[in-house]
gemmi code that builds the backbone of each chain (N, CA, C; Angstrom):
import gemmi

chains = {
    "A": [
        ("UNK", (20.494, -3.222, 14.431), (21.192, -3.924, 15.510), (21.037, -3.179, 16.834)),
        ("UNK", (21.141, -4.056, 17.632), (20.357, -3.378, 19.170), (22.265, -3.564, 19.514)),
        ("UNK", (22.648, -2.296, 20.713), (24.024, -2.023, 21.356), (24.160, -1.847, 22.589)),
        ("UNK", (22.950, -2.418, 23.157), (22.787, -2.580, 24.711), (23.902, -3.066, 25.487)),
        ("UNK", (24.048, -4.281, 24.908), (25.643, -5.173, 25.681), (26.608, -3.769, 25.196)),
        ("UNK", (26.925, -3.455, 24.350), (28.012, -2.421, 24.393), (28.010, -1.202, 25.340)),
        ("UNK", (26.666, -0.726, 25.494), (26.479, 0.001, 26.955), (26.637, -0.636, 28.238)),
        ("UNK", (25.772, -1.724, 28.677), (26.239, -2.660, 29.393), (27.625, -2.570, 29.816)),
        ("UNK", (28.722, -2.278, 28.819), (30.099, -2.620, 29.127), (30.665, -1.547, 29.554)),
        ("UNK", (29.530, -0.146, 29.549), (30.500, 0.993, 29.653), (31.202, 1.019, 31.056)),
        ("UNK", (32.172, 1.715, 31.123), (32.116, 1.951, 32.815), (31.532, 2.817, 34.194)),
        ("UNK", (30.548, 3.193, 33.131), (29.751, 3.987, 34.093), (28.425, 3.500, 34.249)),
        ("UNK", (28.123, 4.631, 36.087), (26.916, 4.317, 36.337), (26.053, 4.959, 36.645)),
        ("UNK", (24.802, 5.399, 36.668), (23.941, 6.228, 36.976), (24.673, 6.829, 38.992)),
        ("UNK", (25.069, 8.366, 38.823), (24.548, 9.214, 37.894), (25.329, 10.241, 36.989)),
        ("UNK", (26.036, 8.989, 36.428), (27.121, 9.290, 35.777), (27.472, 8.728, 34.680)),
        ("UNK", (26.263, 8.268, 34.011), (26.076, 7.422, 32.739), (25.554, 8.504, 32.023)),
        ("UNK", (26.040, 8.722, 30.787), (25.096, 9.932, 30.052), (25.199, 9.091, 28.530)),
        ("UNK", (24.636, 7.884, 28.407), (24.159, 7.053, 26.996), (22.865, 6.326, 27.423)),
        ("UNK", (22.096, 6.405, 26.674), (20.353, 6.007, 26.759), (20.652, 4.513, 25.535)),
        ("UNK", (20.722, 5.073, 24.482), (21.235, 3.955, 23.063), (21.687, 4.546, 21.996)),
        ("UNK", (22.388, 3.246, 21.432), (23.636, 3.560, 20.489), (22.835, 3.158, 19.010)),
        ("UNK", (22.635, 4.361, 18.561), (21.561, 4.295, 17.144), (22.665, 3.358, 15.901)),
        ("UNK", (24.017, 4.240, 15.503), (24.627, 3.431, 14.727), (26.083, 2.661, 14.998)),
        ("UNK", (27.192, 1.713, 14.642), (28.272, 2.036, 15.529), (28.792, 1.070, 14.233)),
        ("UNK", (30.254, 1.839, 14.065), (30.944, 0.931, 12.991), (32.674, 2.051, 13.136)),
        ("UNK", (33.095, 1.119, 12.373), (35.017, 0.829, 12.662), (34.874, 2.758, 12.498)),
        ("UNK", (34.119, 3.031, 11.663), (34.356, 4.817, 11.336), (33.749, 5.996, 12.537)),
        ("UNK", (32.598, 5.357, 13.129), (32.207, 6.432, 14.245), (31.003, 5.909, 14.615)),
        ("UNK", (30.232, 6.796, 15.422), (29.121, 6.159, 15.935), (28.059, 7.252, 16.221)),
        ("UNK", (26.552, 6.749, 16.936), (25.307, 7.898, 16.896), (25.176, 7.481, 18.105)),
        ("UNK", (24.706, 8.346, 18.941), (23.433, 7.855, 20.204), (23.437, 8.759, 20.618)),
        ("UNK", (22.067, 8.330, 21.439), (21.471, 9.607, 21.975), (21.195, 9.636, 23.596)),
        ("UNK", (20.878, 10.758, 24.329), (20.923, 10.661, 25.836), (19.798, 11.757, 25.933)),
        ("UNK", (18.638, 11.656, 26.797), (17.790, 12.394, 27.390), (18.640, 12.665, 28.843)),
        ("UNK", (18.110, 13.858, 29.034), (18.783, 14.796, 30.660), (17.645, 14.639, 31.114)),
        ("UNK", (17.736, 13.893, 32.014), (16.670, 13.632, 33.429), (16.305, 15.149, 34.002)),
        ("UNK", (15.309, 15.240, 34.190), (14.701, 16.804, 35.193), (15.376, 16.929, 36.254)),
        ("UNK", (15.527, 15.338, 36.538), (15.961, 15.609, 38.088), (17.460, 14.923, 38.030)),
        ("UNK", (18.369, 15.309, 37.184), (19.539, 15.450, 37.253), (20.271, 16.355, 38.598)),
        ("UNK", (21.340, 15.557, 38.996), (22.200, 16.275, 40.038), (22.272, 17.618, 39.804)),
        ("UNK", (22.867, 17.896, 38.730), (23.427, 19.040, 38.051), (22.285, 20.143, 38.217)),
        ("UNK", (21.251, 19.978, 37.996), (20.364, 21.101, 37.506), (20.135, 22.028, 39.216)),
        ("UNK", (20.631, 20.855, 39.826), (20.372, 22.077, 40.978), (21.091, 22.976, 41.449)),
        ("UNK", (22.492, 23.527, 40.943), (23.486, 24.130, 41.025), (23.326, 24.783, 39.952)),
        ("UNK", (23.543, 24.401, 38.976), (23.753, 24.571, 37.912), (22.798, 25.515, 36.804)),
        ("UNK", (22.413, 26.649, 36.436), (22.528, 27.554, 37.729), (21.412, 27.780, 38.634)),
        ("UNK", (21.951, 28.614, 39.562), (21.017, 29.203, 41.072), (19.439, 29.436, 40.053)),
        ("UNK", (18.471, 28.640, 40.218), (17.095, 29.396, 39.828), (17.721, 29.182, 38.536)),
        ("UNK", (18.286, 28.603, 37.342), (17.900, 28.685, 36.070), (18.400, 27.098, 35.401)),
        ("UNK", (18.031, 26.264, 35.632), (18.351, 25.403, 35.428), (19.029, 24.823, 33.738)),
        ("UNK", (20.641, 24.333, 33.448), (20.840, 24.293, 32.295), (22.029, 23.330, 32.179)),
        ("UNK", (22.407, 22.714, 31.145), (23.195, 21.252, 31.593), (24.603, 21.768, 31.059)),
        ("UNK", (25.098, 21.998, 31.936), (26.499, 22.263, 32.249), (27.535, 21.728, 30.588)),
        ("UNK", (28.370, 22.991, 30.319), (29.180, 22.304, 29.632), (30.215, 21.027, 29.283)),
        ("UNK", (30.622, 21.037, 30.674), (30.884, 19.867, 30.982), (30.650, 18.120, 30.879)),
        ("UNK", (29.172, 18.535, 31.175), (28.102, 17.177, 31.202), (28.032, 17.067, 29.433)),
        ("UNK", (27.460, 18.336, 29.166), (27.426, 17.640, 27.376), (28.969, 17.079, 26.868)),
        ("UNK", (30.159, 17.631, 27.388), (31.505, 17.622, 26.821), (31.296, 16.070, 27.645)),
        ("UNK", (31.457, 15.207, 28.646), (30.879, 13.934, 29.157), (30.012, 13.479, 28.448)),
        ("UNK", (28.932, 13.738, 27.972), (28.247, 12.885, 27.051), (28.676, 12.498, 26.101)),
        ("UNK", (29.281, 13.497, 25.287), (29.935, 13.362, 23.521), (30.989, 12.012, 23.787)),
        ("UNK", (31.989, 12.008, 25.384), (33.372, 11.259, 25.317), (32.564, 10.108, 25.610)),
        ("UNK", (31.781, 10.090, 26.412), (30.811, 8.513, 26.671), (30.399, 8.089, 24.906)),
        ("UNK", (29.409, 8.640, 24.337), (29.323, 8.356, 23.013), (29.859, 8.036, 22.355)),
        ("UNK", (30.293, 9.277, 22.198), (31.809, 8.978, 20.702), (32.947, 8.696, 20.869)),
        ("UNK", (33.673, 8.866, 22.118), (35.063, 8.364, 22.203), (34.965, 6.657, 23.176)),
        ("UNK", (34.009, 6.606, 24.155), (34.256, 5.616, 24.729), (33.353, 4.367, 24.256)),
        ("UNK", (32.292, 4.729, 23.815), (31.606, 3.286, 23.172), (31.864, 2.935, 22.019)),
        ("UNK", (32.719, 4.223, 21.228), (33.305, 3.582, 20.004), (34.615, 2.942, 20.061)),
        ("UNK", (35.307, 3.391, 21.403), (36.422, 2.643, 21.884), (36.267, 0.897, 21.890)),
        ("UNK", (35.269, 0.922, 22.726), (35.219, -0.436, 23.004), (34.447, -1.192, 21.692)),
        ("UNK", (33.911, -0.557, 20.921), (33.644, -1.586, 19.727), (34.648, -1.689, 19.077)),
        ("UNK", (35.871, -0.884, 19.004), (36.959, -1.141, 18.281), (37.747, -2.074, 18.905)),
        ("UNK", (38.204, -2.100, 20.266), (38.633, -2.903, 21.221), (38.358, -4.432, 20.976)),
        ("UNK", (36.682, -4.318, 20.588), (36.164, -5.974, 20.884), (36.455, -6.247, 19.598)),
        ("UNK", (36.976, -5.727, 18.168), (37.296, -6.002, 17.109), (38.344, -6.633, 17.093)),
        ("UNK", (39.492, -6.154, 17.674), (40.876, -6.628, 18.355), (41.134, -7.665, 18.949)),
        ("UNK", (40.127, -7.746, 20.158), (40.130, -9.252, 20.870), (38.819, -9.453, 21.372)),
        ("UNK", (38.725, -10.390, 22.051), (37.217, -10.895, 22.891), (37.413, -9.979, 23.509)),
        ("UNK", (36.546, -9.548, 23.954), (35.959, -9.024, 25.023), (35.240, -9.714, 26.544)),
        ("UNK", (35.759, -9.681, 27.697), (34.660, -10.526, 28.148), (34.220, -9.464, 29.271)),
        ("UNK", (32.891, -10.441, 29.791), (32.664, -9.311, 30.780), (33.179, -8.975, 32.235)),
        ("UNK", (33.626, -9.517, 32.385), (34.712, -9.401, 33.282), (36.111, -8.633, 32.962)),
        ("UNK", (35.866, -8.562, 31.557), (37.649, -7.427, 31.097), (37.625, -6.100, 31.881)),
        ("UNK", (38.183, -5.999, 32.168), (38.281, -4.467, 32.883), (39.311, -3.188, 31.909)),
        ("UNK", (39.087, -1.830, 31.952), (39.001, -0.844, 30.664), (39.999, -0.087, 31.398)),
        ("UNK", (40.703, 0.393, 30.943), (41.966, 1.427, 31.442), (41.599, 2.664, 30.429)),
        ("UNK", (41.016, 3.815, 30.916), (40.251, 4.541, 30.265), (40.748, 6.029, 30.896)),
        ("UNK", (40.984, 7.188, 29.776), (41.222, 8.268, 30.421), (40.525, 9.560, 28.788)),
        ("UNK", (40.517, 9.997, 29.399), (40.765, 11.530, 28.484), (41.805, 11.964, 28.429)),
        ("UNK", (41.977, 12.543, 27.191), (43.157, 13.024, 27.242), (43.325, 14.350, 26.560)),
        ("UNK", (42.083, 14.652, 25.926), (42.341, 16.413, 25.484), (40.625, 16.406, 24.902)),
        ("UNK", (39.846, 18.026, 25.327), (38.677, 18.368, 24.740), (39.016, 19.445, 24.063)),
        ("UNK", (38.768, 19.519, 23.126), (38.407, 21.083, 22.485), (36.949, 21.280, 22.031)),
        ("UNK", (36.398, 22.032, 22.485), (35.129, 21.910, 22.712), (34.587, 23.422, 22.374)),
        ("UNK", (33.061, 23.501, 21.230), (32.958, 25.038, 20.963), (31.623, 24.602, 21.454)),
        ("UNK", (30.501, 25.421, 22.298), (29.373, 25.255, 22.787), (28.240, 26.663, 21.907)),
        ("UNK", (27.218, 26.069, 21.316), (26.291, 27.213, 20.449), (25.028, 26.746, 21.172)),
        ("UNK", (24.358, 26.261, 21.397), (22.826, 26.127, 22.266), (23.102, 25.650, 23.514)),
        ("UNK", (22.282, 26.216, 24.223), (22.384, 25.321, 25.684), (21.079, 23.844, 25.577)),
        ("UNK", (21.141, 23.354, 26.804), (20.230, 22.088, 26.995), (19.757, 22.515, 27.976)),
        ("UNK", (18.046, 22.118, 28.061), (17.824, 22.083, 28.681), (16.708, 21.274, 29.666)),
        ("UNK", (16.802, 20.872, 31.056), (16.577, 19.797, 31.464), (15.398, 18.686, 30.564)),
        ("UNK", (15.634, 17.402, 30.689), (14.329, 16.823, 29.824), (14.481, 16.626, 28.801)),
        ("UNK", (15.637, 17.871, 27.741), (16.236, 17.748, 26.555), (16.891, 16.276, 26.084)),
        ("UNK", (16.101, 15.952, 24.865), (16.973, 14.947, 24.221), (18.241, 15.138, 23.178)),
        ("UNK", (19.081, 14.662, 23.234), (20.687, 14.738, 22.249), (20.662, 14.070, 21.611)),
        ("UNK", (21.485, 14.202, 20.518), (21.994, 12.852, 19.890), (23.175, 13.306, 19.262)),
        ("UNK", (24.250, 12.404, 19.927), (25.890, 12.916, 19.715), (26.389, 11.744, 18.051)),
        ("UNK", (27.134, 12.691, 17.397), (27.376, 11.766, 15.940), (29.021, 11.608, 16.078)),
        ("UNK", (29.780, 10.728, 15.893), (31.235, 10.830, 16.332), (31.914, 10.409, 14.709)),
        ("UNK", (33.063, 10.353, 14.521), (33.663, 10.330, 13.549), (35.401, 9.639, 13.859)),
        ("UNK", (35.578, 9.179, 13.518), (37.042, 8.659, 13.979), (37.785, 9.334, 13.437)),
        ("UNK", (38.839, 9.466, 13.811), (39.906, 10.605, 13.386), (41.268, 9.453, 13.123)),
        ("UNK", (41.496, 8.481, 14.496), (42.402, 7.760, 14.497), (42.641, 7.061, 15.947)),
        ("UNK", (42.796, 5.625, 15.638), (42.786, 4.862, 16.727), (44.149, 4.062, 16.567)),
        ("UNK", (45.131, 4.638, 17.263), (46.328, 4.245, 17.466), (47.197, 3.951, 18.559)),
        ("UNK", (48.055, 3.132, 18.537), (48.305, 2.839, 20.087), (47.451, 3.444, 20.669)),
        ("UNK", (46.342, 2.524, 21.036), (45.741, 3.175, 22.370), (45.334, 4.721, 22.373)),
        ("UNK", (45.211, 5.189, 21.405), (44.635, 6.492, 21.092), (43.670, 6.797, 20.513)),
        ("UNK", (42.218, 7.540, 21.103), (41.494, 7.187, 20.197), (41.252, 8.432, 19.577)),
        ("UNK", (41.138, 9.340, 18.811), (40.450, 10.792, 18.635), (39.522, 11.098, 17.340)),
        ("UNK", (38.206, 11.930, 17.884), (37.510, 11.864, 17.172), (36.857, 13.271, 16.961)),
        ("UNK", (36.099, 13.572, 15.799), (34.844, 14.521, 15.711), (33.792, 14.393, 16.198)),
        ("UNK", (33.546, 15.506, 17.447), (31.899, 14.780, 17.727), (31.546, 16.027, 17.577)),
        ("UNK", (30.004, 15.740, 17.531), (28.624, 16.647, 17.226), (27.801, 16.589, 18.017)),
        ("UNK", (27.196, 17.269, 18.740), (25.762, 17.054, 19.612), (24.484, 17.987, 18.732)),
        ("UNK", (23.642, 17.535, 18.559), (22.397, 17.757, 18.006), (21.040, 17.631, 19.116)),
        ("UNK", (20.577, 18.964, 19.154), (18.926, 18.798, 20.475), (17.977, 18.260, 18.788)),
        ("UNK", (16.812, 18.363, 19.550), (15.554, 17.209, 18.868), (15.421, 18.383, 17.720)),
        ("UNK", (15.530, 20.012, 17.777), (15.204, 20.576, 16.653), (16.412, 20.424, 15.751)),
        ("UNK", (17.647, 19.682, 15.748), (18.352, 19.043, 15.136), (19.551, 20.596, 14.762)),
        ("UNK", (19.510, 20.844, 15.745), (20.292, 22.317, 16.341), (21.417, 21.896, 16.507)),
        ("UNK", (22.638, 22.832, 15.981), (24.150, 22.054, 16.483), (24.293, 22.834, 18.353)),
        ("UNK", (24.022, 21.425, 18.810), (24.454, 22.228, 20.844), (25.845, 22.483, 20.489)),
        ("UNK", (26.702, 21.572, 20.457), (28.030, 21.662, 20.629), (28.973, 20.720, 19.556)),
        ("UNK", (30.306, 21.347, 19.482), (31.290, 20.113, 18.536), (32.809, 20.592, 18.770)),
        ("UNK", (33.196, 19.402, 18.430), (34.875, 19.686, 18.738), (35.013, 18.433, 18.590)),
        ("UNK", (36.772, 18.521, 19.076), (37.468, 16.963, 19.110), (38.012, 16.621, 20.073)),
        ("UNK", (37.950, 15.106, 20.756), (37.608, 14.611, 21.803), (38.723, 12.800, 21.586)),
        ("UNK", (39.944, 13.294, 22.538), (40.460, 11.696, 22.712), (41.176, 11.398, 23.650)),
        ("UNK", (40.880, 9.975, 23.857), (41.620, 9.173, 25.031), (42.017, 8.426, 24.708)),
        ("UNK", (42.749, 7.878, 25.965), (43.739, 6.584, 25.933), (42.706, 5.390, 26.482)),
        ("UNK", (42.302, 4.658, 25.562), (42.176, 3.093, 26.357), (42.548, 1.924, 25.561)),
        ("UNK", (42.385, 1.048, 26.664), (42.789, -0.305, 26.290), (42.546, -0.922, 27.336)),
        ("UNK", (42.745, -2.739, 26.769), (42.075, -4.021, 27.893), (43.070, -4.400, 28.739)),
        ("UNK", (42.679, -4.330, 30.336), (43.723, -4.342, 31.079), (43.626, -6.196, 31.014)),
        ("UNK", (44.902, -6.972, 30.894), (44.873, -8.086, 30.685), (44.647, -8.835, 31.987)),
        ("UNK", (45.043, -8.414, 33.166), (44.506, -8.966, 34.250), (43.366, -8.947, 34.742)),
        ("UNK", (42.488, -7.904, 34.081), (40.787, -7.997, 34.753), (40.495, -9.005, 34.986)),
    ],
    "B": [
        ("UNK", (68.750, 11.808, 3.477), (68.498, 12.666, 4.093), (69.632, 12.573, 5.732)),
        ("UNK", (70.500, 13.586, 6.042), (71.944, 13.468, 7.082), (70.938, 13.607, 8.292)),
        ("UNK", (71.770, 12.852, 8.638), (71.459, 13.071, 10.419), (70.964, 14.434, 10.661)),
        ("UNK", (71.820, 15.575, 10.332), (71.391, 16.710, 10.948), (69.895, 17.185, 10.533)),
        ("UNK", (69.521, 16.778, 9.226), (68.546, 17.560, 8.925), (67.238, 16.472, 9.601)),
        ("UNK", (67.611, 15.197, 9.703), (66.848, 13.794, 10.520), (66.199, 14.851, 11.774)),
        ("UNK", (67.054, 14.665, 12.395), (67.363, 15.514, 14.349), (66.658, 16.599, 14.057)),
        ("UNK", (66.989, 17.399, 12.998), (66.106, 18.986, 13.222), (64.282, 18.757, 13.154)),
        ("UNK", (64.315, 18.020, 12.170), (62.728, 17.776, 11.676), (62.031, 17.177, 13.362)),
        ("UNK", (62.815, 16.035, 14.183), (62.044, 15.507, 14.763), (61.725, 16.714, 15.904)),
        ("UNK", (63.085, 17.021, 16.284), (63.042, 18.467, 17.311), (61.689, 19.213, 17.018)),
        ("UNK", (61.563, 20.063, 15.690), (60.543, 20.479, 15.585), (59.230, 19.719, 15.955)),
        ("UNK", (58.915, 18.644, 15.658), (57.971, 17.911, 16.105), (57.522, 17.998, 16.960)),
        ("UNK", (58.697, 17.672, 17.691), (58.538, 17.423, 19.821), (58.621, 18.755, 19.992)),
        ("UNK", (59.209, 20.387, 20.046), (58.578, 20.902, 20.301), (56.977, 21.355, 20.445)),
        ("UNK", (56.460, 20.948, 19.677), (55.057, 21.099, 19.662), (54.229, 20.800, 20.468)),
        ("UNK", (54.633, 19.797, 20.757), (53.990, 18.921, 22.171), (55.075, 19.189, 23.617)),
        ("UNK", (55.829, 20.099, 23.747), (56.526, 20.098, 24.976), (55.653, 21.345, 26.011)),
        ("UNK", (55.806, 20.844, 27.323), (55.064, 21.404, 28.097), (55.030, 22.646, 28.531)),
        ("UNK", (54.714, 24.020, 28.708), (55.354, 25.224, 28.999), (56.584, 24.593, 30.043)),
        ("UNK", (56.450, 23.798, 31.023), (57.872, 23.907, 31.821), (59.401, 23.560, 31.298)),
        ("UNK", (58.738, 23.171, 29.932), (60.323, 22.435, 29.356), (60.287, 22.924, 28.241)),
        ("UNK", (61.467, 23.676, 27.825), (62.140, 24.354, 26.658), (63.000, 23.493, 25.509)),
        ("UNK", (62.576, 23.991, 24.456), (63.529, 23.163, 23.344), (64.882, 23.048, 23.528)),
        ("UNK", (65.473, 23.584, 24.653), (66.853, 23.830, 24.622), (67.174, 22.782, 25.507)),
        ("UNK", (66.069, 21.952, 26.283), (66.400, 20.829, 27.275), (66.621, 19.594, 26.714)),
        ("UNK", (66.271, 19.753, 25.177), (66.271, 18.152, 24.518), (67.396, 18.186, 24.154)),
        ("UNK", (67.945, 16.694, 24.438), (69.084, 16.345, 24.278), (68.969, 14.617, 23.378)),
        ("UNK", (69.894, 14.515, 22.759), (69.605, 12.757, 22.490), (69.029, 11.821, 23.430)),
        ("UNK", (69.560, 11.628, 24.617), (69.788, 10.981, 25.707), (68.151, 11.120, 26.643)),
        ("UNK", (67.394, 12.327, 26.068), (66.479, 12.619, 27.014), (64.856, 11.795, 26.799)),
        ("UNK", (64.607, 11.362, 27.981), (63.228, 10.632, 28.058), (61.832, 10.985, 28.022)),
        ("UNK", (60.799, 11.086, 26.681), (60.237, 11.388, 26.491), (59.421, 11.904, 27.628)),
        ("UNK", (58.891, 11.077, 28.540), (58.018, 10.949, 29.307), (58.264, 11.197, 30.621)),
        ("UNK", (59.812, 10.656, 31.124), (60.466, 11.265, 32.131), (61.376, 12.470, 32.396)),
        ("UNK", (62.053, 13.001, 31.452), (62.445, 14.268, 31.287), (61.973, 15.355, 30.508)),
        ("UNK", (61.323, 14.819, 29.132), (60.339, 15.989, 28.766), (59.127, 16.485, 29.155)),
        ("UNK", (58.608, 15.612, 30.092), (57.063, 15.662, 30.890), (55.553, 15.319, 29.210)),
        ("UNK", (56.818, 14.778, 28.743), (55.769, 14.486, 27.877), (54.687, 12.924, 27.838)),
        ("UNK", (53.115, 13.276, 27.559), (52.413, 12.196, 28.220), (52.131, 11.159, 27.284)),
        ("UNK", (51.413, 10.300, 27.084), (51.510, 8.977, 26.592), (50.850, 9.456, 25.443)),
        ("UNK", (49.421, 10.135, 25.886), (48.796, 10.898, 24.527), (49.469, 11.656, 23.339)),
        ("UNK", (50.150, 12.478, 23.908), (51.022, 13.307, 23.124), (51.905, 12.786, 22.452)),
        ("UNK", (52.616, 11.754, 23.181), (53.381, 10.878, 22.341), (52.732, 10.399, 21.139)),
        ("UNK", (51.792, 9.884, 21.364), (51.174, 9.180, 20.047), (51.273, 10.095, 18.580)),
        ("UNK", (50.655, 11.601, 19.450), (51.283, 12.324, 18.521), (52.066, 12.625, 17.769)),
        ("UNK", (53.164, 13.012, 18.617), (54.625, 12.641, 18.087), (54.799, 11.212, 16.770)),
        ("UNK", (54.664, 10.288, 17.172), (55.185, 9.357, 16.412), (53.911, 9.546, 14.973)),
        ("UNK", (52.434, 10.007, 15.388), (51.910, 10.066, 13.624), (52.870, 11.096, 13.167)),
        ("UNK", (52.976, 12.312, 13.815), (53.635, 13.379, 12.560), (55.345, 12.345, 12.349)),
        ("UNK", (55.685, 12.132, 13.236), (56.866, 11.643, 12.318), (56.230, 10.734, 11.247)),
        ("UNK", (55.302, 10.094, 11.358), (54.793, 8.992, 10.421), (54.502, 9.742, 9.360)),
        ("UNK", (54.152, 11.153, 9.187), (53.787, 12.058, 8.223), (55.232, 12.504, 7.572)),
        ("UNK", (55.654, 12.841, 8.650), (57.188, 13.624, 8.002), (58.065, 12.867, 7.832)),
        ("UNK", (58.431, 11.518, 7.881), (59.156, 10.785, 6.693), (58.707, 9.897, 6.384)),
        ("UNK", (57.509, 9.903, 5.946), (56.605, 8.681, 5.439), (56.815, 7.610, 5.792)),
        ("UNK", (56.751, 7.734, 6.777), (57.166, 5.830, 7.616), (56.116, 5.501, 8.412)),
        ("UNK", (55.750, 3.926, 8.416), (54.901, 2.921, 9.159), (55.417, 2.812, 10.422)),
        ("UNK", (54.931, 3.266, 11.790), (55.305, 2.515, 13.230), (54.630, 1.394, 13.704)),
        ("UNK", (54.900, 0.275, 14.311), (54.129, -0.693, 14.625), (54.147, -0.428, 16.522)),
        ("UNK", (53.210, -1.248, 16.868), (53.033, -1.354, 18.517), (54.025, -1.431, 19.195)),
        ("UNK", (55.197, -2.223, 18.744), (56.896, -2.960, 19.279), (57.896, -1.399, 18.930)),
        ("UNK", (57.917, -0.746, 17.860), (58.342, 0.710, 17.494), (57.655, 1.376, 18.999)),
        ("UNK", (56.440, 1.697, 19.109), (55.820, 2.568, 19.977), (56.551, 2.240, 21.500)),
        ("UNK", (56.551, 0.483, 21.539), (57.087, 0.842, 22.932), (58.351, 0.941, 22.962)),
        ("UNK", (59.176, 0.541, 22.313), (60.490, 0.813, 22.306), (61.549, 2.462, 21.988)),
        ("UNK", (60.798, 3.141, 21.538), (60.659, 4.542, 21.493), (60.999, 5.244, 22.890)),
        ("UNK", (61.707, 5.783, 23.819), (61.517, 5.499, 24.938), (62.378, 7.312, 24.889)),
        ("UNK", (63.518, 7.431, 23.938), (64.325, 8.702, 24.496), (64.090, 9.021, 22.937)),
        ("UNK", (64.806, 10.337, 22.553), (65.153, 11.017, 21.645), (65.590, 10.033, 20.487)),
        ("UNK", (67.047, 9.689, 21.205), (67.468, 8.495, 20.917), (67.025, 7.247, 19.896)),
        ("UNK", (66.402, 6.762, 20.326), (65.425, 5.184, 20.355), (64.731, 6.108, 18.722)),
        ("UNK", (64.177, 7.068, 18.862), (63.101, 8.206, 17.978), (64.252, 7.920, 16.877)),
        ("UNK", (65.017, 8.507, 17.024), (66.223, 8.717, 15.507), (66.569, 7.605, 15.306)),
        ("UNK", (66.648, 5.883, 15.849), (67.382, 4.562, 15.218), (65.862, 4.099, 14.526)),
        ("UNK", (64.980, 4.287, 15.216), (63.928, 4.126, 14.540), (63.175, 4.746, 13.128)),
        ("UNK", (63.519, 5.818, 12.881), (63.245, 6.418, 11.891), (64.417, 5.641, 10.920)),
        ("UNK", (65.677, 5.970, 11.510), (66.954, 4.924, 10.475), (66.226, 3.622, 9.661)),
        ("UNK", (65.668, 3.265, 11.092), (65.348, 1.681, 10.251), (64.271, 1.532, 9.414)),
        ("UNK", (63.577, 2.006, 9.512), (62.561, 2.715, 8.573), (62.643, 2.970, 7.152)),
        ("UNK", (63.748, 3.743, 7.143), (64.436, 4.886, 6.443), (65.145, 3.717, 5.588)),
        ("UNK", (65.601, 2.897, 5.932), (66.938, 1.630, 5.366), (66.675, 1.048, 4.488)),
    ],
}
model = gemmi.Model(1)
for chain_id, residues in chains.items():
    chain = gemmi.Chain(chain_id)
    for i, (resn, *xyz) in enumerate(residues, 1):
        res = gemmi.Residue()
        res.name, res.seqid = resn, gemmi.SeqId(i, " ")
        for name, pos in zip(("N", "CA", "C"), xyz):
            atom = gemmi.Atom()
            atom.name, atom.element = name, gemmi.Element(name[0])
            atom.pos, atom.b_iso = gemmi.Position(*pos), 0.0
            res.add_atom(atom)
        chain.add_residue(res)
    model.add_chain(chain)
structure = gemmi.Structure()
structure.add_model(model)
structure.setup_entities()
């Protein structure tokens, strides 16, 4: 199954989208993966002369992945979805352990796990994996969303 | 299971989630999760699974919002409990 429309729906936008495609996605967790552009914002700060993708950005990738596109497939389980719904979306806690860095050009692929989606809570296990199938980073990762009914 | 030992279990709970600025000694029945404990919507959720753990009780969406003080926390567990 192709999950384009489910990206489509995210709320982000380049250059602040960090999902390429969503390999698996079901009520339990989800896969996808994100290549880091060379010429990412980030790499030019980040650091002086050594270019490397910020903890941050991977801890942003994993919540785009695993907490927010599995949000909204759970969401559209609940009710329609349309495209015009608008997403009331936050973070609400990372714990986050970092073992490889990334680096620019690097491809990911974040694996998520549901923990529990309750009132409006979503929290999960995520994993980031580079192409030598290396653990980058993992922890647990959740927010609050839900469909704002007036969108 | 008495009231008192009800109240102690949840106390413990909500300490867990209270913010360094607010002390266990500020909860009172009367006090508002969110407006006097500085406690946030997330955390709450919290709150209500471990109570869902610690007296084996089901909350529904209408429980969650009605949950509002200390208060509201202990008639709800009652009814539960009944």
């Amino acid at each position: 199954m192709n999950w384009q429309h489910l990206i489509k729906q995210l709320p982000y936008s380049k250059p602040f989208l960090f999902v390429d495609k969503l390999i698996h996605v079901s009520e339990e967790g989800v896969e996808g993966e994100y290549t880091f552009p060379e010429d990412s914002f980030f790499y030019q700060g980040h650091f002086k002369n050594y270019p490397v993708t910020p903890g941050v950005i991977l801890t942003e990738c994993c919540a785009q992945i695993g907490v927010v596109s599995l949000g909204l497939f759970l969401l559209g389980k609940e009710q329609e979805l349309e495209s015009k719904s608008s997403f009331k979306i936050g973070m609400s806690s990372s714990e986050m352990e970092f073992l490889t860095p990334v680096l620019p050009g690097e491809k990911v692929k974040v694996v998520s796990r549901k923990r529990y989606f309750r009132f409006h809570k979503l929290k999960c296990e995520v994993k980031m994996y580079n192409s030598d199938n290396q653990i980058v980073c993992r922890g647990q990762i959740a927010g609050m969303l839900k469909v704002d009914s007036n969108g | 299971m008495d009231e008192h030992t009800k109240y102690d279990k949840l106390i413990k709970i909500i300490k867990t989630y209270l913010p360094e600025d607010v002390s266990v000694n500020d909860i009172e029945l009367n006090s508002h999760f969110i407006n006097d404990l500085n406690i946030n919507s997330a955390n709450l959720v919290d709150i209500v699974l471990d109570v869902e753990d610690e007296f084996d009780i089901m909350l529904e969406n209408e429980d969650m919002e009605k949950m509002q003080t200390v208060e509201d926390a202990i008639q709800i567990i009652n009814t539960k409990l009944a």
